[in-house]
Structures are given as structure tokens and as C-alpha cells.
SEMI-389077 format. One record per residue: residue in one letter; z, y, x of N, C-alpha, C in turn; chain; residue number from 1. Coordinates in Angstrom, 1 decimal, padded with zeros to 4 digits. Each point is the difference from the previous one (the first is absolute). Last residue first. Layout:
+----+--------+--------+--------+--------+--------+--------+--------+--------+--------+----+-----+
: aa :    nzz :    nyy :    nxx :   cazz :   cayy :   caxx :    czz :    cyy :    cxx : ch :   i :
+----+--------+--------+--------+--------+--------+--------+--------+--------+--------+----+-----+
:  a :      Z :      Y :      X :      Z :      Y :      X :      Z :      Y :      X :  A : NUM :
...
+----+--------+--------+--------+--------+--------+--------+--------+--------+--------+----+-----+
//
This chain:
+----+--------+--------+--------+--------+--------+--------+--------+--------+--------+----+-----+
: aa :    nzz :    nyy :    nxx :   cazz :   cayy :   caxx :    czz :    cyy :    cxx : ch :   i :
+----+--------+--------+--------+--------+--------+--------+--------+--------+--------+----+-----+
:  x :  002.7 : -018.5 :  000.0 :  001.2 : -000.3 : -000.4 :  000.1 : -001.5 : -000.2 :  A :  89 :
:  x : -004.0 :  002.8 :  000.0 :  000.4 :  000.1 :  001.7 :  001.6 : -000.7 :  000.3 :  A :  88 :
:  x : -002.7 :  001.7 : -004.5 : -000.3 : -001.6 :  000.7 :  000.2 : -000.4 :  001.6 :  A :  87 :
:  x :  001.8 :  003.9 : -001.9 :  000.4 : -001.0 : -000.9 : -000.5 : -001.3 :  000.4 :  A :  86 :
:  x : -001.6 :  004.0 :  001.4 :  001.7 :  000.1 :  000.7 :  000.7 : -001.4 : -001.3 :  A :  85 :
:  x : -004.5 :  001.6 : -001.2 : -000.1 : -000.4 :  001.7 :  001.4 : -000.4 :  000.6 :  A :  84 :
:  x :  000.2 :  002.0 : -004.6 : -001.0 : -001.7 :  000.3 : -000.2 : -000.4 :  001.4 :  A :  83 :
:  x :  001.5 :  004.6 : -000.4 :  000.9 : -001.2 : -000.7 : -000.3 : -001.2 :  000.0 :  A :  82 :
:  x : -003.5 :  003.1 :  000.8 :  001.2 : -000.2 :  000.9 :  001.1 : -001.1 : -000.3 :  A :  81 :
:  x : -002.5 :  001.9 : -003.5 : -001.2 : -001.2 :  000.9 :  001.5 : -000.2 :  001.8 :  A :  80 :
:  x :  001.2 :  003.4 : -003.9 : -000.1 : -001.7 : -000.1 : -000.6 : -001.3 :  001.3 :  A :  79 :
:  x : -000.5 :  005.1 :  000.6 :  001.6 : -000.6 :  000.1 :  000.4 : -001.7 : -000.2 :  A :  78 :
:  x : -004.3 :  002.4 : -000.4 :  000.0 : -000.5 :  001.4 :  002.0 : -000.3 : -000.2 :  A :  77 :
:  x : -003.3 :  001.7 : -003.4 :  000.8 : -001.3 :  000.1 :  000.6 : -000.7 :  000.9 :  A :  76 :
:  x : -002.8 :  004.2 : -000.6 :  000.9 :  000.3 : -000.5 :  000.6 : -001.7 : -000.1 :  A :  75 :
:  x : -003.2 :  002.4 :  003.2 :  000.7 : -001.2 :  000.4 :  000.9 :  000.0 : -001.5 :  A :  74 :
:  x : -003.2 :  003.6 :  000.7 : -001.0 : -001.1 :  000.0 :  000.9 : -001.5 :  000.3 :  A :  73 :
:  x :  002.2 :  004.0 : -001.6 : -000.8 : -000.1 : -000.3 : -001.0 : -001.5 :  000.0 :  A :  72 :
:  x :  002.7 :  001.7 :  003.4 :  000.9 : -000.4 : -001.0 : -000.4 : -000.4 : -000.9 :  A :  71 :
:  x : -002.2 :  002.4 :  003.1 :  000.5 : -001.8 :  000.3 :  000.8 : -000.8 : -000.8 :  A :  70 :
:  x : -001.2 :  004.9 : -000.9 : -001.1 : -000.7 :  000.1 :  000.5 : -001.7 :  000.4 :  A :  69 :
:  x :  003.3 :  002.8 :  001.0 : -000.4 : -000.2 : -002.2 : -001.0 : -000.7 :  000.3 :  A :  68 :
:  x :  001.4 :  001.0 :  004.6 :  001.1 : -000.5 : -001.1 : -000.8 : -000.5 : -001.3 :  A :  67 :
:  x : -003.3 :  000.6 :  004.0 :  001.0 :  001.1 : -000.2 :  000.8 : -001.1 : -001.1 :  A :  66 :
:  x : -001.4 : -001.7 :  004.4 : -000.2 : -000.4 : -001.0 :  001.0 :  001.5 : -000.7 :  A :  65 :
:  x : -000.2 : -002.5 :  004.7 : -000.2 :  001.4 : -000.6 : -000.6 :  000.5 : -001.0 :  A :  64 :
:  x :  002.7 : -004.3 :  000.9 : -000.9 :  000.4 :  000.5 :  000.0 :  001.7 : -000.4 :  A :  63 :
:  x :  003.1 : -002.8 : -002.2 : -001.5 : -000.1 : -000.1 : -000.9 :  000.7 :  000.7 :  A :  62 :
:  x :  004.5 : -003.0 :  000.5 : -000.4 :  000.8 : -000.1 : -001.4 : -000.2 :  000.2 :  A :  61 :
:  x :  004.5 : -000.7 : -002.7 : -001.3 : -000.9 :  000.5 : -000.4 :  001.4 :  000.2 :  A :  60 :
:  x :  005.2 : -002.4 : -000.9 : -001.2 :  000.9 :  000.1 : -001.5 : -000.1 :  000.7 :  A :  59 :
:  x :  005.6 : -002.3 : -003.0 : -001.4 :  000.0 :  001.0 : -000.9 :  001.4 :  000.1 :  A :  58 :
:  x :  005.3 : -002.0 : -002.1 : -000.6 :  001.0 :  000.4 : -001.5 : -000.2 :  000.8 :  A :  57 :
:  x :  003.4 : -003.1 : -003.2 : -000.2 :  000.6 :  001.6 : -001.3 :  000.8 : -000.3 :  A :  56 :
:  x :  003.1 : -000.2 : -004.2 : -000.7 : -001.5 :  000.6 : -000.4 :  001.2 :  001.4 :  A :  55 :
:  x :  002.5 :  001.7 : -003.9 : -001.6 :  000.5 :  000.4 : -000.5 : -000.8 :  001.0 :  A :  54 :
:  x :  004.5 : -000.3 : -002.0 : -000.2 :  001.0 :  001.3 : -001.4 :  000.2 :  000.2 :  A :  53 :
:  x :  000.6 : -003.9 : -002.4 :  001.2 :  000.5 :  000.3 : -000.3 :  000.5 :  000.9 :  A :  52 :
:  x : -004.3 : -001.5 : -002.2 :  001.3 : -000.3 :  001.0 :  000.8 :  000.6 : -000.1 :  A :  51 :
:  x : -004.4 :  001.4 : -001.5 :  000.9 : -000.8 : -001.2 :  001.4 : -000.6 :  001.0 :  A :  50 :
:  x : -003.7 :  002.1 :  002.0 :  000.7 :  000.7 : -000.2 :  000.9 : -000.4 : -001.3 :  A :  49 :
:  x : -003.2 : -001.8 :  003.9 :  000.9 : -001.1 : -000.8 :  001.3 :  001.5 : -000.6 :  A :  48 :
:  x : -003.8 :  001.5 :  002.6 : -000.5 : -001.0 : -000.2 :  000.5 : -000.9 : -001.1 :  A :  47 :
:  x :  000.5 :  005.0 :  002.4 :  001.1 : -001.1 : -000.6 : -000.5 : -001.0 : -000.8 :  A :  46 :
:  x : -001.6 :  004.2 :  003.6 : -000.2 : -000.7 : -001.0 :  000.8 : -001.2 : -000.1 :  A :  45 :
:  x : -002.0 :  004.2 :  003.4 :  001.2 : -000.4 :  000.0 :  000.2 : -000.8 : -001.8 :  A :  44 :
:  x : -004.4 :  001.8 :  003.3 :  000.7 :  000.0 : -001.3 :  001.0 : -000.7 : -000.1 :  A :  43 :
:  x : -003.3 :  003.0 :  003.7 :  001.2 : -001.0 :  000.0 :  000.2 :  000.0 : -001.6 :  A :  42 :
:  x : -004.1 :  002.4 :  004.0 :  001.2 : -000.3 : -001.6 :  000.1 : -000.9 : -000.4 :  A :  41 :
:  x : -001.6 :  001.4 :  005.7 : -000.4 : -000.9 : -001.7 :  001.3 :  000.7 : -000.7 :  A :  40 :
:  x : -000.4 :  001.2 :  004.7 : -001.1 : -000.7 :  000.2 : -000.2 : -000.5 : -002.1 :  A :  39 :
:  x :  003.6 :  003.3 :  001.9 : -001.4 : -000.1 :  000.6 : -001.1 : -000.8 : -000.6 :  A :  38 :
:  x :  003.7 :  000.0 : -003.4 :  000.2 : -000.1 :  001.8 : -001.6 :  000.8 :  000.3 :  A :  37 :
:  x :  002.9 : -000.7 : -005.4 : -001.0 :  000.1 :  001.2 :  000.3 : -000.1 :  001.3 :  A :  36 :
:  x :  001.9 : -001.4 : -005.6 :  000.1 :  000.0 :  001.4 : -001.1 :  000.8 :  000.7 :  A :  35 :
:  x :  002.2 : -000.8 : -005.7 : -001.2 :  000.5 :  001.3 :  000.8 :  000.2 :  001.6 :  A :  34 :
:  x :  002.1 : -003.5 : -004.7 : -000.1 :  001.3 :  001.0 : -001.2 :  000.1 :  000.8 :  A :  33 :
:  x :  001.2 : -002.1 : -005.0 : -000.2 : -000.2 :  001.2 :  000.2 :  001.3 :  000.7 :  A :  32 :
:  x :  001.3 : -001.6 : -004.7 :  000.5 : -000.4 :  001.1 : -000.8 : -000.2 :  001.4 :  A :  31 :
:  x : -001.9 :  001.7 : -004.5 : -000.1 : -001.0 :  000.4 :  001.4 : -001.0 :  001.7 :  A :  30 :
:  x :  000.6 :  004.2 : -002.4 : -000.5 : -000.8 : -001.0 : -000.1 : -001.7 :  000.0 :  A :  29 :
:  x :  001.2 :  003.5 :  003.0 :  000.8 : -000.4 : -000.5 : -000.1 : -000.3 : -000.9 :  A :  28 :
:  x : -002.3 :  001.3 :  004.3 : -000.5 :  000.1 : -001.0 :  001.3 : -001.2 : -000.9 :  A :  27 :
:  x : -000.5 :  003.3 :  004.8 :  000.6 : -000.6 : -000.9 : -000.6 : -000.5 : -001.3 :  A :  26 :
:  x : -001.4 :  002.2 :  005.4 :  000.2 :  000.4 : -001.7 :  000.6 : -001.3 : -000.5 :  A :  25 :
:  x : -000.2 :  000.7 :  004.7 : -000.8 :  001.2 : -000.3 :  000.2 :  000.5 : -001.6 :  A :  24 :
:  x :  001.8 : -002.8 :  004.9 :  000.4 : -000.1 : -001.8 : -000.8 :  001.4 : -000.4 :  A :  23 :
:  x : -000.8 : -002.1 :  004.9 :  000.4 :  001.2 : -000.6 :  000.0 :  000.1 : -001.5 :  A :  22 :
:  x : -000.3 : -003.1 :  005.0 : -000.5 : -000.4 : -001.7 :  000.8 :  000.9 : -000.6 :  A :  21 :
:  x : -000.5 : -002.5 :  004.6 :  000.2 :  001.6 : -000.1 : -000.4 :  000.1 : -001.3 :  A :  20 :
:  x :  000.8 : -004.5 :  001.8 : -002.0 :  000.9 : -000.4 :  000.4 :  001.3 : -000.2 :  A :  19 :
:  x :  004.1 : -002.1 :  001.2 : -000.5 : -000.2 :  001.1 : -001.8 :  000.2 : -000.5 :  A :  18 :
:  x :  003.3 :  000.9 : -003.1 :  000.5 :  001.0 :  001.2 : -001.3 : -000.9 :  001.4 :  A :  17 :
:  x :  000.2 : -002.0 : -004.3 : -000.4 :  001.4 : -000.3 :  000.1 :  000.8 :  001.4 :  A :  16 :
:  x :  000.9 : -004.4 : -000.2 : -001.3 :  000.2 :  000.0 :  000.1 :  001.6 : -000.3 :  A :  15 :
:  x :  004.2 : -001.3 : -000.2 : -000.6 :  000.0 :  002.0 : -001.7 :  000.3 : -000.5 :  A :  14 :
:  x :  002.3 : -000.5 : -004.1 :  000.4 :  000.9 :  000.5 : -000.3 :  000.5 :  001.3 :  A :  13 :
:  x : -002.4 : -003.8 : -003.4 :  001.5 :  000.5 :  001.0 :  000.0 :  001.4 :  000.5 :  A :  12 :
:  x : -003.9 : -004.0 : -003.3 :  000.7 :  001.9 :  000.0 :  001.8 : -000.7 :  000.7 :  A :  11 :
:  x : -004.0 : -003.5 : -000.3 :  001.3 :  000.5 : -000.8 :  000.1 :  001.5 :  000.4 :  A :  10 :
:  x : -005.1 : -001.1 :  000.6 :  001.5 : -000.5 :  000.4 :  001.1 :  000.3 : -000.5 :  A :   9 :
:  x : -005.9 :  000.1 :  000.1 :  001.1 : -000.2 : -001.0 :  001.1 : -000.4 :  001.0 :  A :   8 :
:  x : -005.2 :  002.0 :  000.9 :  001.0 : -000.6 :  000.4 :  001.2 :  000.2 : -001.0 :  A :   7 :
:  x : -005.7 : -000.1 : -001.2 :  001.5 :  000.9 :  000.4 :  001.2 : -000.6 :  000.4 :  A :   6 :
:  x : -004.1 : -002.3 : -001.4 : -000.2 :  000.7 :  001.0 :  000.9 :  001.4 :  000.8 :  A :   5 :
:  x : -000.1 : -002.9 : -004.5 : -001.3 :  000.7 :  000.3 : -000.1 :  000.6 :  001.0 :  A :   4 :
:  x :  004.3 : -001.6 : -000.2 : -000.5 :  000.5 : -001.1 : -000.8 :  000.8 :  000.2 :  A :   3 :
:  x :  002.9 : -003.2 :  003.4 : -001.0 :  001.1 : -000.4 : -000.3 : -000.4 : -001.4 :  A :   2 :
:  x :  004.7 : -001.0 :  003.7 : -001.0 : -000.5 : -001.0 : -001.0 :  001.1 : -000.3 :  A :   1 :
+----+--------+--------+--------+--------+--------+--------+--------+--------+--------+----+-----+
//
């Protein structure tokens, strides 16, 4: 799925190993994780984090996009996802 043109997918463990995707930082506030590869940064995010266990796991990536600034210019992009992964149900 896309959000504004960013690709969205559940988060697995093969996507990490087959985009080569390098855990870079942690943010334990928000429950997300930083990713990179060659080619883009990665946000590792919990869409449905009211679920038992923090609901499945998705990530999007943003291109080569720096972190905060996207963050910034996306701060509801968690919600807004959610909505996408809801009316897809």
C-alpha cells in the first residue's frame, strides 16, 4: 500500500534481510525503529499499538528522506496508515 507515495508493508524479518536493512536507532517512545540500506530509510511502526503485543508491526519506506524532517512534515502518517490498513479489511 502507499502513503503519499511511500511504500507501506507488514514488517518480517526476510524483508529486513532480503532490503539489507541496518537497525540504526530506536525510538521507545513512540515504538518505532530506524532502518537504512543503500538505497532509502526505513520506519518500523505499530499502526494498531492498543493490541495485545503492540498489534503487527509495518514499515515504510521513505525514500531518502532525512528521519525528523519527514517526521515532521508526516507527524500523522501513523494514523493515516492505519486507515489505509483498515479500509483494505
Amino acid at each position: 500500500m502507499k502513503y503519499k507515495g511511500f511504500s507501506v508493508v507488514q514488517f518480517s524479518d526476510s524483508l529486513v534481510k532480503s532490503k539489507g536493512l541496518v537497525k540504526i536507532a530506536i525510538d521507545s517512545v513512540n515504538w518505532w525503529t530506524f532502518y537504512k540500506n543503500k538505497e532509502a530509510n526505513w520506519i518500523e511502526f505499530y499502526p494498531f499499538s492498543e493490541y495485545h503485543g503492540g498489534g503487527p508491526p509495518y514499515i515504510i519506506n521513505i525514500s531518502s528522506s532525512d528521519f525528523e524532517p519527514w517526521i515532521e512534515d508526516n507527524k500523522d502518517f501513523v494514523n493515516s496508515v492505519r486507515e489505509l490498513i483498515k479500509a483494505k479489511v
